[in-house]
C-alpha positions as CSV (number, residue, x, y, z in Angstrom):
1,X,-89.0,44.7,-232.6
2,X,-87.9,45.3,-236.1
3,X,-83.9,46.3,-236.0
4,X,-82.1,48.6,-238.7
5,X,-78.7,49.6,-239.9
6,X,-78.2,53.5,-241.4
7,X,-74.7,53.8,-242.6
8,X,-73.3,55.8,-245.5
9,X,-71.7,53.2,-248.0
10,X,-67.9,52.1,-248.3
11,X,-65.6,51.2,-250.2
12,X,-65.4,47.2,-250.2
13,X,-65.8,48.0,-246.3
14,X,-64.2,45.5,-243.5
15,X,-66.0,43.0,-241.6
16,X,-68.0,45.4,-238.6
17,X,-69.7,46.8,-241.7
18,X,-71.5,43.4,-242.5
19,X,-71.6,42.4,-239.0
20,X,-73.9,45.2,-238.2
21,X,-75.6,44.3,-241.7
22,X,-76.3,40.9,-240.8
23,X,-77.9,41.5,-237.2
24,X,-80.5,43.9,-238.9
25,X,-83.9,43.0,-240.6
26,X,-83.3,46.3,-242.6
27,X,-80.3,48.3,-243.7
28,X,-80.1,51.8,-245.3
29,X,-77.0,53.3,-247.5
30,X,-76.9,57.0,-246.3
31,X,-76.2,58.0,-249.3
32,X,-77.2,61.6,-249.7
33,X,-75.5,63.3,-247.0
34,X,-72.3,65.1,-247.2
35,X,-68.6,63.3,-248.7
36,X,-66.6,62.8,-246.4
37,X,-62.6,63.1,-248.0
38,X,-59.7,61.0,-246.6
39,X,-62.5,58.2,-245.4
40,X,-63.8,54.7,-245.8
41,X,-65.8,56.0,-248.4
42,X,-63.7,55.3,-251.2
43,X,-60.7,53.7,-249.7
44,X,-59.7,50.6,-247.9
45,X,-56.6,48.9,-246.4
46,X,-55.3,45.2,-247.5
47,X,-52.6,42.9,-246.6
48,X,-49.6,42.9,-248.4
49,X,-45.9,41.8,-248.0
50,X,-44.8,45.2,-245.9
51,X,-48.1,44.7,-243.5
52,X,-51.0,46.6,-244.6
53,X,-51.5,49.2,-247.9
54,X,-54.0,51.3,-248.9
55,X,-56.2,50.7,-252.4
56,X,-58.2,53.9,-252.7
57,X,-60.4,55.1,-255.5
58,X,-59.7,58.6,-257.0
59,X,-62.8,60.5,-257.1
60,X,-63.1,64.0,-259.8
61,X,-63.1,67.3,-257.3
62,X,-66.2,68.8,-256.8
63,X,-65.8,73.0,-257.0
64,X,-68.9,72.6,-254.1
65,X,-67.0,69.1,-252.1
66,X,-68.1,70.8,-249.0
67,X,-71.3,70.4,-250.0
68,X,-71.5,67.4,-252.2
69,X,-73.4,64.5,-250.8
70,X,-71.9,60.9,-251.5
71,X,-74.8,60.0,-254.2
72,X,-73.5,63.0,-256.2
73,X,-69.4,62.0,-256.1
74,X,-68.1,61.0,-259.6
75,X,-64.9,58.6,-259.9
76,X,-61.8,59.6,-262.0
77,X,-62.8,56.8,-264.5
78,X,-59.2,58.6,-266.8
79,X,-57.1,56.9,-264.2
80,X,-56.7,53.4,-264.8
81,X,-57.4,52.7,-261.1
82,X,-59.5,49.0,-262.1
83,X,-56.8,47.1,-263.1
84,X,-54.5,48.6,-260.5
85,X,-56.7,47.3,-257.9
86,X,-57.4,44.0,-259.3
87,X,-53.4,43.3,-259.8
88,X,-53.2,44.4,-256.4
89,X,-55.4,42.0,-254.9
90,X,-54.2,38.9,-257.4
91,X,-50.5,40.0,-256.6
92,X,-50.8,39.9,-252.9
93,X,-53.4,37.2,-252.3
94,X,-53.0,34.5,-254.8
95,X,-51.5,32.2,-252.3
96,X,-54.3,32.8,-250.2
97,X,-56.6,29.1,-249.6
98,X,-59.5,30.2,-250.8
99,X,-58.3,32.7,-253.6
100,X,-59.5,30.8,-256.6
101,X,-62.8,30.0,-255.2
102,X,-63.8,33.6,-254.9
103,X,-61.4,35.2,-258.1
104,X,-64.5,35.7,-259.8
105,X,-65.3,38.6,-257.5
106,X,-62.7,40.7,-258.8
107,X,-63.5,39.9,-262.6
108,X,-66.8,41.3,-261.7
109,X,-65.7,44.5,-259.7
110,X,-63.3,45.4,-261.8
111,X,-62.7,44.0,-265.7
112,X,-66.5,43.4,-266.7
113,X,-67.7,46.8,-265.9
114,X,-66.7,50.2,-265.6
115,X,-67.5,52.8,-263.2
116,X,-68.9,56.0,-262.5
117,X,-70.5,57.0,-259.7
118,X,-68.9,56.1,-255.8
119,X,-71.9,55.2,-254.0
120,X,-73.4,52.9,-257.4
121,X,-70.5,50.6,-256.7
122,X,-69.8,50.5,-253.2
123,X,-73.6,49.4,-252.8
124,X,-73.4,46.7,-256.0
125,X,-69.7,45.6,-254.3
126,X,-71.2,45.4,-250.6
127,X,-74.6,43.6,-252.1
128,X,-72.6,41.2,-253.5
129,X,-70.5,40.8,-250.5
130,X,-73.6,39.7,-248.6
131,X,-74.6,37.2,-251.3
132,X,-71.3,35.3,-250.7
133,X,-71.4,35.5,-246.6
134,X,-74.9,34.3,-247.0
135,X,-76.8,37.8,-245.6
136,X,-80.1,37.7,-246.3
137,X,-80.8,41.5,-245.0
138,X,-83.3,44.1,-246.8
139,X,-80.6,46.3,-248.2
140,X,-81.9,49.8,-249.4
141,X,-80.7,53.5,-250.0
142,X,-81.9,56.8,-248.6
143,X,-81.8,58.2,-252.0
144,X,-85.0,56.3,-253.0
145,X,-86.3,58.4,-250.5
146,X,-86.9,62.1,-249.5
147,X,-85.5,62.7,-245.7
148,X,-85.7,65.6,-245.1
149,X,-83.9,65.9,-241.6
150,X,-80.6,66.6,-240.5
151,X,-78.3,64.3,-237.9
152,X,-79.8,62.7,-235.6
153,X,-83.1,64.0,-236.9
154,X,-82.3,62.3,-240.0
155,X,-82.1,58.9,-238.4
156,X,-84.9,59.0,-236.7
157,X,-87.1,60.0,-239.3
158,X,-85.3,56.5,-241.7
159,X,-86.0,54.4,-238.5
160,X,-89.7,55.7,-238.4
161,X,-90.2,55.6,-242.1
162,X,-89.5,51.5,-242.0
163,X,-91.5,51.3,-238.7
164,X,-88.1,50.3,-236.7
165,X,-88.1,50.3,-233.0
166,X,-83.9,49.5,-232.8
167,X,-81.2,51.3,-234.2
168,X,-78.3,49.5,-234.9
169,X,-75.3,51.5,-234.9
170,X,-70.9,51.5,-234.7
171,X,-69.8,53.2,-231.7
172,X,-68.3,56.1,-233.0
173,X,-71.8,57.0,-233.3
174,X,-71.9,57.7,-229.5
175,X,-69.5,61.1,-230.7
176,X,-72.7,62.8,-232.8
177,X,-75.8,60.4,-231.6
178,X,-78.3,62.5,-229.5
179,X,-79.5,60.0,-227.8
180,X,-82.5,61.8,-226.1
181,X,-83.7,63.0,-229.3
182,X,-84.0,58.8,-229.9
183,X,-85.5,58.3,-226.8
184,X,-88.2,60.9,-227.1
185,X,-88.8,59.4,-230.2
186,X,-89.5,55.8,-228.7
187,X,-86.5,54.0,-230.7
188,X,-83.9,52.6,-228.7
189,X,-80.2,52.4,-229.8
190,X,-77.5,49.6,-229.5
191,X,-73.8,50.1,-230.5
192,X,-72.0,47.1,-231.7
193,X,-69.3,46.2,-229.6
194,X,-66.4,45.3,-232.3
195,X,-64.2,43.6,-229.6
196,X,-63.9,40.0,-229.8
197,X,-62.9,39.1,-233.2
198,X,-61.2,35.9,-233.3
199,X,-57.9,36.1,-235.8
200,X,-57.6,33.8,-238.4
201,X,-54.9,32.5,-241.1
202,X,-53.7,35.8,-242.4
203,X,-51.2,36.6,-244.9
204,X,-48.2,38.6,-244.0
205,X,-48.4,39.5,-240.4
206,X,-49.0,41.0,-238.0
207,X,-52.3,40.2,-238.0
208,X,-55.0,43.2,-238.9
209,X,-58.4,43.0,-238.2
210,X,-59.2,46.4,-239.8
211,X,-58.7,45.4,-243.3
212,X,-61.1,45.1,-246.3
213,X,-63.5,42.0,-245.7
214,X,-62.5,40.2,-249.0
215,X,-59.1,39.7,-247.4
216,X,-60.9,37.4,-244.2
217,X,-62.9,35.8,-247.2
218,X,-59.9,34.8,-249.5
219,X,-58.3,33.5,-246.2
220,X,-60.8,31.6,-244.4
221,X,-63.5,30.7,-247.8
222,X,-67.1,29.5,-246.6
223,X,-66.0,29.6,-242.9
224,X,-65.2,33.3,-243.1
225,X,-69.2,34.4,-241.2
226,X,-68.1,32.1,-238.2
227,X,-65.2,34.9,-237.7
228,X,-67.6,37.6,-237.6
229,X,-70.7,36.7,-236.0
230,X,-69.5,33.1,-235.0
């Protein structure tokens, strides 16, 4: 039974995001459904020398944000926020083991190119994510698409679309899923249980699993998919 992941995209997200992207044969960036403010869209926690801190990208206000869909959201590109994010990660994990191995990564994201649009770069940051933890999922977005449903509808109609029988999901999900809207519809769901994370060599403790997934990966190098799916 062919398995897929719908989730809108994220900001360099943490490691749930690629767990669920890894145990899929397919996985769709809901992109063109409504911003969400004040979310993982376009911020993220790190580790730094007080316990965790927030990077987050500042986005232009939209006069319709109620109604703007995450495809559509434009970054402040007049704030210097690149560099500020780059020194942030070089200042706080430089003495990480693996930093130098995976530096490159933050050339990329942030000095060889700038940005406009959210969605464009959380999908080109997550890709390259996957490259590095070895992923070898069919990564696509809704917006090459036209869906034309709503919630769960929505969903449904993706998983039909790319003839999937599984829905692979977070459990937060469980708050807005109808679930007998998924069962008429023959696909069956399964929430990823997030429990059971080992902890690894982290800077500056306490330890925090809920933190962007470059920190587990400038920490822990080529060993970092045996502390997500093992």
């Amino acid at each position: 039974m062919k398995k897929i992941g719908i989730i809108q995209s994220s900001y360099i997200p943490w490691k749930g995001y690629f767990d669920i992207i890894h145990d899929v044969d397919t996985f769709v960036f809901l992109e063109d459904v409504q911003y969400t403010k004040q979310d993982w869209r376009n911020r993220n926690k790190v580790k730094v020398r007080e316990g965790t801190g927030w990077i987050t990208v500042p986005v232009k206000d939209s006069k319709h944000h109620m109604r703007q869909k995450l495809c559509d959201v434009v970054i402040d590109s007049g704030r210097n926020w690149q560099r500020v994010h780059f020194d942030t990660f070089r200042m706080h994990y430089s003495q990480a083991k693996h930093y130098s191995r995976y530096a490159h990564l933050l050339d990329e994201f942030y000095l060889h190119r700038r940005w406009h649009h959210l969605s464009e770069m959380n999908i080109h940051f997550t890709t390259k994510i996957c490259e590095v933890l070895g992923i070898e999922t069919e990564l696509l977005s809704s917006v090459d698409h036209e869906f034309s449903g709503i919630g769960t509808d929505r969903l449904i109609e993706i998983c039909q679309y790319f003839q999937a029988g599984c829905f692979l999901t977070g459990p937060r999900a469980r708050e807005y899923l109808d679930e007998e809207k998924t069962a008429d519809a023959g696909i069956e769901v399964e929430y990823k249980d997030y429990s059971g994370y080992p902890e690894y060599p982290q800077l500056f403790p306490p330890f925090d699993h809920h933190v962007t997934v470059l920190d587990l990966i400038f920490n822990c190098g080529p060993d970092a998919p045996r502390h997500i799916w093992g």
